[in-house]
N, C-alpha and C positions, 0 to 999 in steps of 0.2 A: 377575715379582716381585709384581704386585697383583693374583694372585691366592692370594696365600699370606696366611691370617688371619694369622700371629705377623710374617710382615714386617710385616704395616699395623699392626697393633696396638702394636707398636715403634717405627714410626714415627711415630704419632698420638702415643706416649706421650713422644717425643725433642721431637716439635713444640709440644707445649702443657706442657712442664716449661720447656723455654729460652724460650718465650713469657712464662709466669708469672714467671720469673725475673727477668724484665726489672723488672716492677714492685716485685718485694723488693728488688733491688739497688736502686733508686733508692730506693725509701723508709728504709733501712739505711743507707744513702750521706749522705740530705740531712738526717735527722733532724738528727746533733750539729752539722749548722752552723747549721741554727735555734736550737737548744737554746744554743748557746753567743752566738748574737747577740742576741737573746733576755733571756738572763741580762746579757749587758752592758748594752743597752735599757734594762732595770730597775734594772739598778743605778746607771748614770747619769741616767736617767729622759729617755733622749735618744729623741724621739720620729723622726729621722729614722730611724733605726734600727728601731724600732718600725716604721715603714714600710713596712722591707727584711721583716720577721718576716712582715708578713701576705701579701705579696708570694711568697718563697719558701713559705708555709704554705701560701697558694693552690695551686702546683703540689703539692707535699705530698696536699693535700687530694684533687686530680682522679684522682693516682696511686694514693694509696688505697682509694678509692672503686673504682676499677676492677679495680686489684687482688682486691679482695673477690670482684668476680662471675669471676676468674678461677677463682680458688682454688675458688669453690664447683665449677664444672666439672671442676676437676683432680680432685675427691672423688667424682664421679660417674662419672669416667671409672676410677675405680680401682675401684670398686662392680661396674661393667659389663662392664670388661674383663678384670681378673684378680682374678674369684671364686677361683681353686686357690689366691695369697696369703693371701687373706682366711679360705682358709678352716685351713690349716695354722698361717698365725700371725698369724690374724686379734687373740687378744689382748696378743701381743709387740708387733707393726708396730701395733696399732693403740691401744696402751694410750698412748703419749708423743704421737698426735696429737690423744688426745680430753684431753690435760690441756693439749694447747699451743690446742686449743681453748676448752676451758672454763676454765683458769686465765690465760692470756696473752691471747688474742685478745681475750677479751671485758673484759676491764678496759683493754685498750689501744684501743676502741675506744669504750669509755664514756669515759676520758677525755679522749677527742683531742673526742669531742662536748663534754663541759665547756669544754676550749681554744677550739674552735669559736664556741660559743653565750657562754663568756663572757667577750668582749672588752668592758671598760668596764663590766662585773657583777659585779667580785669584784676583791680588792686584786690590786695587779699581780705582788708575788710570790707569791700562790695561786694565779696565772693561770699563771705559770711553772714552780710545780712540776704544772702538770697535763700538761703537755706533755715534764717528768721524765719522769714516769710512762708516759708513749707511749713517750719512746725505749726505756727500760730497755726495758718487755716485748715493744716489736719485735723487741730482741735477743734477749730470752728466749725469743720465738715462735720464733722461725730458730733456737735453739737446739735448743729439742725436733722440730722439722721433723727437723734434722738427725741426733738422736738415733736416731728411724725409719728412716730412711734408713743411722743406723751398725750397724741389724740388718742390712738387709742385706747389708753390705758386708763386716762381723766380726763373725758372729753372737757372743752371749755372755747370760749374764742368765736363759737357760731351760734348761727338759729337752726331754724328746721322752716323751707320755702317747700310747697311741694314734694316733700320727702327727699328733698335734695338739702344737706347741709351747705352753708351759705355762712363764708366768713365773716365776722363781724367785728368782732376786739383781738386786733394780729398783738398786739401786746399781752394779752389771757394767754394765746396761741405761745408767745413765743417765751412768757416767762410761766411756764405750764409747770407745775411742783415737780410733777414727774419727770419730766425732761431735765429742770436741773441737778434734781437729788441723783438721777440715775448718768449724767454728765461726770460728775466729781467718781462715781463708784469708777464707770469706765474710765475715766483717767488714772486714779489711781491702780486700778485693777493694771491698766495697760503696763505701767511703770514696773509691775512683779514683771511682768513677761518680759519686757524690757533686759529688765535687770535679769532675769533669769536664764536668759538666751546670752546676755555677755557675758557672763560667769560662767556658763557652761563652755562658749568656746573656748573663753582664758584658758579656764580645767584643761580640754586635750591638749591645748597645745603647750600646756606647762608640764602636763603629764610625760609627755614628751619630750621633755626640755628643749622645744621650741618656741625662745620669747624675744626676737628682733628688737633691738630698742627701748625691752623691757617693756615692748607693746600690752600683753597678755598678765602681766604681773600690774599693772594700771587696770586693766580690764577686770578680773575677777575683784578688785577692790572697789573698780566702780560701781560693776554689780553688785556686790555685797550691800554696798552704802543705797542703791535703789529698791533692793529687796528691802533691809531696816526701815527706811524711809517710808515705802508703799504699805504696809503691812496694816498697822491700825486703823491709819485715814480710807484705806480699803475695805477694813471690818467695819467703821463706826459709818460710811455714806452709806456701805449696805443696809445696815440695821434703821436706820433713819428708812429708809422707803417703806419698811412695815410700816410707818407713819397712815398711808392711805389704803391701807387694808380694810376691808372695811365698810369704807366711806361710800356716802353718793356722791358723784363727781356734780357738780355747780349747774351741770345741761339735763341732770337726772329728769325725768317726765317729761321732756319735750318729742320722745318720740313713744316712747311706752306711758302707759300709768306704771306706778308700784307696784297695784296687784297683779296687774301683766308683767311686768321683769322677775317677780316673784314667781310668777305659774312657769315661765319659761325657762328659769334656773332651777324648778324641782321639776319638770319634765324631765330638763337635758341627762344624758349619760354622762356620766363626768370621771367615771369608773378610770377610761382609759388617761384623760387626763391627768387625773388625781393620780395613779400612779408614776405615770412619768416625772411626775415634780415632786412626789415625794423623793424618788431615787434621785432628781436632782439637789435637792434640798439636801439627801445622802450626801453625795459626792464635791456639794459644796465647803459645809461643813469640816466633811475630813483632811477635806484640800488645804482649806484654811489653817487647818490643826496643822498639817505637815509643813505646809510654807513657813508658820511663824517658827515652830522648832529649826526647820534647818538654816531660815535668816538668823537667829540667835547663836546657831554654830558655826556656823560661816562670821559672823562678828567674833565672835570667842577666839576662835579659830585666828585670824588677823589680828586681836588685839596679843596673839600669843606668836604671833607673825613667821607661823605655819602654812598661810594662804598659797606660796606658791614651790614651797619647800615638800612637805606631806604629801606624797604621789598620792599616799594610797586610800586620801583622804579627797582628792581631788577627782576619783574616776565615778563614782554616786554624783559628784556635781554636773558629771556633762549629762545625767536625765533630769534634771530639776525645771527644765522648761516645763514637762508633761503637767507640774501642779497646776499654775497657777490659769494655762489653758484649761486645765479639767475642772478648777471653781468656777473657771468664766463663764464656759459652756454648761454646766450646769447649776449655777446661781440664772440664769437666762431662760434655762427652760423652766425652774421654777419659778418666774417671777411672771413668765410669759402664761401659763398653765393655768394663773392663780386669779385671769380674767374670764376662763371659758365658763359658761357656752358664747362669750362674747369675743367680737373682732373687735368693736368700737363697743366702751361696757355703756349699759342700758338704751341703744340705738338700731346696734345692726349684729345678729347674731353670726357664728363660724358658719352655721349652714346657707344663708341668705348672702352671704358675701361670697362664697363662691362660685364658679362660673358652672353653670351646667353642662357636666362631662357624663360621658356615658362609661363604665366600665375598664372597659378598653383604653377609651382616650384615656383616662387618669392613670393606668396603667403604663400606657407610652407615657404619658407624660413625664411618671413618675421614674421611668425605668431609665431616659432619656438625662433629667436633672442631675438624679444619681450619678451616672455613669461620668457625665459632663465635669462635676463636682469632685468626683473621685482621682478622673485625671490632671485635672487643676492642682487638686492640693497633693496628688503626689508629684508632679511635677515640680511644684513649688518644695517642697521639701526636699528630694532630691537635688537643686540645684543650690540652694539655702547646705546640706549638708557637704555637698562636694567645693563648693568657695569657703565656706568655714575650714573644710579640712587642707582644704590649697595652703591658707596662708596669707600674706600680704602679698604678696609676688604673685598671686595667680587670682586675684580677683578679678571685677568687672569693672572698677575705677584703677585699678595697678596699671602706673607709670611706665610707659612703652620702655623695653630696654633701648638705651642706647645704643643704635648701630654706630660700629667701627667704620671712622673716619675713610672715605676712600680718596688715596694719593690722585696728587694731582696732577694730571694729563702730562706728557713731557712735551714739548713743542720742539717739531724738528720744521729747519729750512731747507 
């Protein structure tokens, strides 16, 4: 198997998408529970609160941050690897990532630096609508991500010039089925993670009987009420995308006929595929089962208002991040799996979209991503577990202590 460029190159490109994922789902997730704690803060001008804001913003912050240098490696790894996308529909697949770059990314990250830098610099609701302004276009970012991604999956929106696609209807492109059904899944999906990741910190530090402000005794409720919330509209946008299973996508025969997509789908080996997405299709599934039982016991659990009382009901909550990650990432590989042997379906197959590597290079290459991916997200983890276990007082938005006043100078004549 590693000796075949398109296996490693598929699998570099499986490892460092659910890698990177990691960090969207959670910044997608935890956004509107700042934003809405946040707006209450401000509007009651309750500074405990304000507290939990910089607290939760911290983690926010690290995950972002790292996020960023993911995402630039995932762009280089699509550069490197498969030139044959880039170069067939280099301006379709790449026309909605350079606007989710230049129009989204960069206002949402100019103004999370406003939020950032200006705490106690600007009235407190300008301070609150900067941090608006982040969530909207995080969404909006994952939007157009997702857009790119609905070329592939239901091509639509172009012709076929010279074997080069050639944008034609950017409204096909941008309200592409795919793209929106699988928008609502990832949001909703994000909000389990969300919610799963404030709940679990509540958990230790209530475990603990460490709740400043009753920070953490808010926190696991709010979680609570995001997992209940996320749950259904999570299971029913997923099931809705079996919608186009199926289907020919709208651009079908403009680069193959039928009986050619046909001979090139009973060629392909799909062995390897097929099982990855069945296993994912496994672990989505069970994910889902475990998520809705433990959101039901966690409400139960609050409405019998044991939520920060029952330690020993509390310590299983600080792993419950793991599920709703482990549906993510594998609802993804099965949804991703269930287009092979195609990159773009009926246009440009996995083999023709890749760059021609020898051995070796796929090899480096791959041995290179991994490596790179591995220390990111354990990095990220790491830093993500040691500010959760700090507290409010030892975050990355935690309130300089106040230094002690120094006496003033005595003036001799």
């Amino acid at each position: 198997m590693f000796d075949d460029p398109l296996v490693l190159a598929r699998l570099q490109f499986a490892l460092t998408a659910a890698t990177h994922y990691m960090f969207v789902a959670f910044t997608l997730g935890l956004a509107p529970y700042i934003l809405v704690t946040q707006f209450i803060a401000t509007l009651r001008r309750d500074a405990a609160r304000m507290r939990a804001v910089r607290f939760w913003g911290g983690l926010y912050l690290v995950n972002y941050a790292m996020g960023i240098l993911s995402g630039l490696v995932m762009e280089l790894q699509l550069g490197l690897n498969w030139s044959g996308l880039n170069e067939m529909f280099g301006y379709v697949f790449g026309a909605p990532l350079a606007v989710e770059t230049m129009a989204a990314f960069f206002i949402e990250s100019t103004f999370l630096g406003l939020w950032i830098f200006g705490w106690d610099r600007m009235g407190r609701w300008a301070h609150w609508a900067c941090f608006l302004v982040v969530t909207g276009t995080a969404y909006l970012s994952a939007y157009w991500v997702l857009v790119a991604n609905g070329v592939l999956k239901w091509p639509d929106g172009f012709r076929i010039e010279g074997g080069e696609a050639v944008l034609e209807d950017p409204m096909a492109l941008v309200a592409n089925p795919s793209a929106v059904m699988a928008f609502w899944h990832v949001a909703s999906g994000a909000l389990l993670v969300g919610g799963a990741v404030v709940a679990a910190v509540s958990a230790y530090h209530l475990a603990r009987r460490n709740d400043p402000d009753r920070m953490f005794h808010r926190g696991i409720r709010g979680g609570t009420v995001m997992l209940v919330l996320g749950v259904m509209p999570t299971v029913i946008t997923g099931g809705t995308q079996f919608s186009l299973f199926g289907k020919e996508p709208p651009t079908a025969g403009l680069t193959y006929t039928a009986d050619e997509i046909a001979a090139i789908e009973k060629a392909a080996d799909s062995s390897v595929a097929g099982a990855f997405g069945a296993t994912g299709d496994i672990v989505m599934m069970s994910s889902w089962l475990l998520i809705s039982i433990a959101a039901g016991l966690l409400a139960l659990v609050w409405l019998l208002r044991g939520l920060s009382k029952w330690r020993w009901f509390l310590h299983p909550v600080v792993f419950l991040p793991v599920l709703p990650y482990a549906a993510s990432i594998g609802g993804w590989i099965f949804r991703e799996t269930e287009r092979q042997p195609w990159v773009v379906r009926g246009h440009l197959t996995t083999a023709d979209a890749m760059t021609d590597l020898s051995p070796a290079m796929a090899l480096a290459s791959f041995s290179f991503f991994t490596v790179a991916f591995a220390v990111l997200g354990g990095a990220t983890l790491w830093l993500l577990v040691r500010f959760a276990r700090r507290g409010p007082e030892g975050g990355p938005l935690a309130p300089a202590a106040a230094e002690e006043a120094e006496p003033a100078p005595v003036r001799t004549f």
